[in-house]
C-alpha positions in Angstrom: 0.0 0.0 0.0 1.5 3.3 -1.2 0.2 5.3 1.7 1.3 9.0 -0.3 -0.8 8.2 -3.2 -3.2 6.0 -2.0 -2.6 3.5 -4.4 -2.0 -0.4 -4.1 1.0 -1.6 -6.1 0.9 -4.8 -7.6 4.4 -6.0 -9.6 4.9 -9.0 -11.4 3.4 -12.7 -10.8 2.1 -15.0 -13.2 -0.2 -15.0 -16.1 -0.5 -18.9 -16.7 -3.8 -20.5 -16.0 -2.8 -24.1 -16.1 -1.7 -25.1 -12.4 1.2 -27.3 -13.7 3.0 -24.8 -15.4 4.1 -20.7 -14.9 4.5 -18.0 -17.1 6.2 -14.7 -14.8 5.3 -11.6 -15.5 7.1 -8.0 -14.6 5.0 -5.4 -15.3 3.8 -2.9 -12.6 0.2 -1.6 -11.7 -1.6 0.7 -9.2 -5.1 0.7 -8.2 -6.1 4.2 -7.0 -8.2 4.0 -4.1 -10.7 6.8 -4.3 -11.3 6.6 -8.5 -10.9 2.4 -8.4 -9.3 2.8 -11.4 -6.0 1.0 -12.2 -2.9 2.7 -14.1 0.3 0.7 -15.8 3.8 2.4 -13.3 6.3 3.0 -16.2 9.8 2.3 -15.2 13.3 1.8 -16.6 15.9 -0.6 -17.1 17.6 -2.4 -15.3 14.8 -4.3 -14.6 14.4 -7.5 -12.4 13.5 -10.6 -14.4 10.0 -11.4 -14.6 9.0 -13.7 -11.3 6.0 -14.9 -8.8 6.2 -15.4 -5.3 8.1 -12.5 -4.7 7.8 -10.2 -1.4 7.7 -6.1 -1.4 7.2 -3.5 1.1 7.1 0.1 0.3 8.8 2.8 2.3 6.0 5.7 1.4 8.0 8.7 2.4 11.6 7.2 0.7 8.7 6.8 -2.3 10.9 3.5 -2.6 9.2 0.0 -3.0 11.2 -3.0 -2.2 11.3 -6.0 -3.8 12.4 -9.5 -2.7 13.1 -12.9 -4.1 10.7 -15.3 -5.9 10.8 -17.7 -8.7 10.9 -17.8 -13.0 8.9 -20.7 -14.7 11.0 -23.4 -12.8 9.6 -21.8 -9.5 8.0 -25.5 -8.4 11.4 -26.6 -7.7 14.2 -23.7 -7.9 16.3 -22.5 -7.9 15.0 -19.4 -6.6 15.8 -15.5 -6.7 17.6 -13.9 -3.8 18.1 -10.5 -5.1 16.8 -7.5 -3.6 16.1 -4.3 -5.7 14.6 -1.0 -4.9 11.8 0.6 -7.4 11.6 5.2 -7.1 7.7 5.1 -7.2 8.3 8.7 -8.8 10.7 7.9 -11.3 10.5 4.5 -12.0 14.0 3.9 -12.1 15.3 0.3 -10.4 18.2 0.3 -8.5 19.5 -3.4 -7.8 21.1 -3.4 -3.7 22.1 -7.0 -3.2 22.1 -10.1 -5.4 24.0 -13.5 -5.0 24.0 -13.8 -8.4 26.4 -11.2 -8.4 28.7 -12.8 -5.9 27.1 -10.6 -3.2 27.4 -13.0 0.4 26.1 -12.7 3.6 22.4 -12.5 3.1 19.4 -15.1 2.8 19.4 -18.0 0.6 16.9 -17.3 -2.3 13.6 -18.2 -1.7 10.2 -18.0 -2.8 7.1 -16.7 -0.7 9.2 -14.9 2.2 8.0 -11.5 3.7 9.8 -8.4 4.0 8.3 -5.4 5.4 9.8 -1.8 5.5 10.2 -0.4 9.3 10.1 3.5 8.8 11.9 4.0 12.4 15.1 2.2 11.7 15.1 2.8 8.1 15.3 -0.7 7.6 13.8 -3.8 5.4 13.0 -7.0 7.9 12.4 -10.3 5.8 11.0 -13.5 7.7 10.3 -17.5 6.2 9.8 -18.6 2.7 10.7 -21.4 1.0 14.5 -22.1 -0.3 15.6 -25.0 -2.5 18.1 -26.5 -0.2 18.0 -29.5 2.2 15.2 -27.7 4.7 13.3 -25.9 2.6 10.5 -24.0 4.9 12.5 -21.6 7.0 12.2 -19.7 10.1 14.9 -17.1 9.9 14.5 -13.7 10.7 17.2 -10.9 8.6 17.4 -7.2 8.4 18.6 -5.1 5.4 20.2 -1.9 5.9 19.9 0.5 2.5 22.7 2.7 3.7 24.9 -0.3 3.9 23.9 -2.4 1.8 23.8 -5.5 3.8 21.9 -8.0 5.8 22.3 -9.0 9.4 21.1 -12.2 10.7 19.0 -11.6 13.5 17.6 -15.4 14.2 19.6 -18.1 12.2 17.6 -20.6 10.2 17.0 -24.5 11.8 19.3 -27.1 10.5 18.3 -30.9 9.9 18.6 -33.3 12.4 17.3 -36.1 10.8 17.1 -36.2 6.6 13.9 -36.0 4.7 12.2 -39.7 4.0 11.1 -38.1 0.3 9.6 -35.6 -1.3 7.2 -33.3 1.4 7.8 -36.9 3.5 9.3 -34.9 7.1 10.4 -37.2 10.1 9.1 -35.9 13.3 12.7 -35.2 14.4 13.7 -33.4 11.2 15.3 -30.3 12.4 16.6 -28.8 15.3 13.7 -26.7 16.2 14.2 -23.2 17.3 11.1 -22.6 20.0 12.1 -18.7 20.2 11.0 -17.9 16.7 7.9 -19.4 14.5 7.1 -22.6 13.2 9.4 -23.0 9.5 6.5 -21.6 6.9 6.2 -20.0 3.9 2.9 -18.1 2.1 2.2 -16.4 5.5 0.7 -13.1 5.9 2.7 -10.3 7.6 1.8 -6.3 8.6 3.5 -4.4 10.5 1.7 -2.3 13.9 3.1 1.2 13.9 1.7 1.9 17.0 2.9 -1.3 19.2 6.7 -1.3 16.9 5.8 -5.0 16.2 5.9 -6.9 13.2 2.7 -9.5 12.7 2.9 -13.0 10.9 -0.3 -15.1 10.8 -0.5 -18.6 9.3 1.4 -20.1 6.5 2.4 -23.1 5.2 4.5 -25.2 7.6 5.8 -28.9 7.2 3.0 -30.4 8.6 0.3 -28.3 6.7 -1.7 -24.9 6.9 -0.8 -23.2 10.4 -2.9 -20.7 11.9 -1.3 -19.4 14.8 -0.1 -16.0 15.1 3.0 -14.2 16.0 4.5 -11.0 16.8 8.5 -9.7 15.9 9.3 -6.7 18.6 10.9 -4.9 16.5 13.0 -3.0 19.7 14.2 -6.2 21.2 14.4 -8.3 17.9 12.6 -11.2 19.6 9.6 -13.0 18.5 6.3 -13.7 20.9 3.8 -15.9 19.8 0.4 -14.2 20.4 -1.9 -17.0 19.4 -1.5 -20.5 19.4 -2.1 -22.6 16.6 -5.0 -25.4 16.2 -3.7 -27.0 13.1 -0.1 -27.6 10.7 2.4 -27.3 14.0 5.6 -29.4 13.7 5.3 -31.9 15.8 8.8 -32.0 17.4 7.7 -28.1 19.1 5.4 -30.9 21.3 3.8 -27.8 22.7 0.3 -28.6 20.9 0.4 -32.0 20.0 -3.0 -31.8 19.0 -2.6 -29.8 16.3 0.0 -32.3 14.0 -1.4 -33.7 11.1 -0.2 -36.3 8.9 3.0 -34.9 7.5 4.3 -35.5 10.5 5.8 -39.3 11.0 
């Protein structure tokens, strides 16, 4: 939401109709609020390559949208984006800030369906979750990007495995190390950000062992994560605080 214009921004995603099979798009489009009427946002090159299951956030008074990550036409399986670029809302123009592509380290491993919001006070973009293409897949981990630095800082490390997948989506109950101070590993979550309380909100998802519907809060002061609702479905088992909520995934 482009809170100065009062526009939604929609970029990119993917125009296929057939389930089995994507077709990435990278165009850009705002939906005025009070006339309902949409508009195409001309920009210039260099552009990010068309993708889905990207992330963005907008900073409204930088006029600067973020945008994180994703997949191309092989997005069922990888291997994913994990460049970050920043789009001026007023003049269109991408500028590219981190990309291992490039040979740029110390940042996320590329994923699809993450979040990243923009937090106004620190002047920074927090990313949490998503799905890589490595060994684990779901994650948990919790990063910060500085624009003035250009660099990410690890503020909760991702989970490692424990115990190796049986197959394909086919978890062991002791597959990773769990991490009880931050979320469930998910991806396709919802996040918003609470001006007022300085948290950052993350319901649901996509976990290991299903659709999760618990919710969480990320203080953004004392980078630590609270869990505010407990969920009733798609927890790993291994957390054994609700064991009434694992489902079959779960050996």
């Amino acid at each position: 939401y482009d809170e100065m214009a009062d526009e939604m921004i929609v970029y990119a995603g993917s125009s296929s109709s057939n389930g089995a099979s994507f077709r990435p798009l990278s165009d850009i489009r705002a939906l005025n609020l009070q006339s309902l009427q949409w508009r195409q946002v001309e920009d210039s090159p260099p552009r990010p390559v068309a993708r889905l299951f990207h992330s963005a956030a907008i900073d409204a008074e930088g006029r600067t949208l973020y945008m994180y990550g994703g997949g191309d036409e092989r997005a069922f399986f990888g291997p994913f984006f994990g460049d970050l670029w920043a789009l001026n809302l007023d003049s269109g123009q991408w500028t590219k800030l981190y990309d291992p592509a490039d040979g740029d380290t110390g940042g996320p491993e590329p994923r699809i369906w993450a979040t990243i919001t923009w937090d106004q006070p620190s002047g920074k973009v927090f990313l949490f979750g998503g799905h890589d293409d490595g060994v684990v897949g779901n994650q948990n981990d919790t990063w910060a990007f500085d624009p003035s630095s250009m660099q990410w800082r690890e503020i909760i490390g991702p989970e490692t495995v424990n115990t190796p997948a049986n197959g394909f989506c086919d978890f062991p109950k002791d597959f990773v190390i769990p991490n009880l101070d931050a979320p469930d590993r998910r991806a396709s979550h919802l996040a918003v950000l609470d001006d007022t309380r300085g948290e950052w909100v993350v319901f649901g998802g996509k976990t290991d062992c299903g659709v999760i519907d618990d919710v969480w809060a990320f203080d953004l002061e004392r980078q630590a994560w609270v869990r505010l609702l407990e969920s009733t479905s798609g927890e790993a088992c291994i957390r054994g605080e609700n064991p009434d909520a694992c489902i079959a995934m779960c050996q």
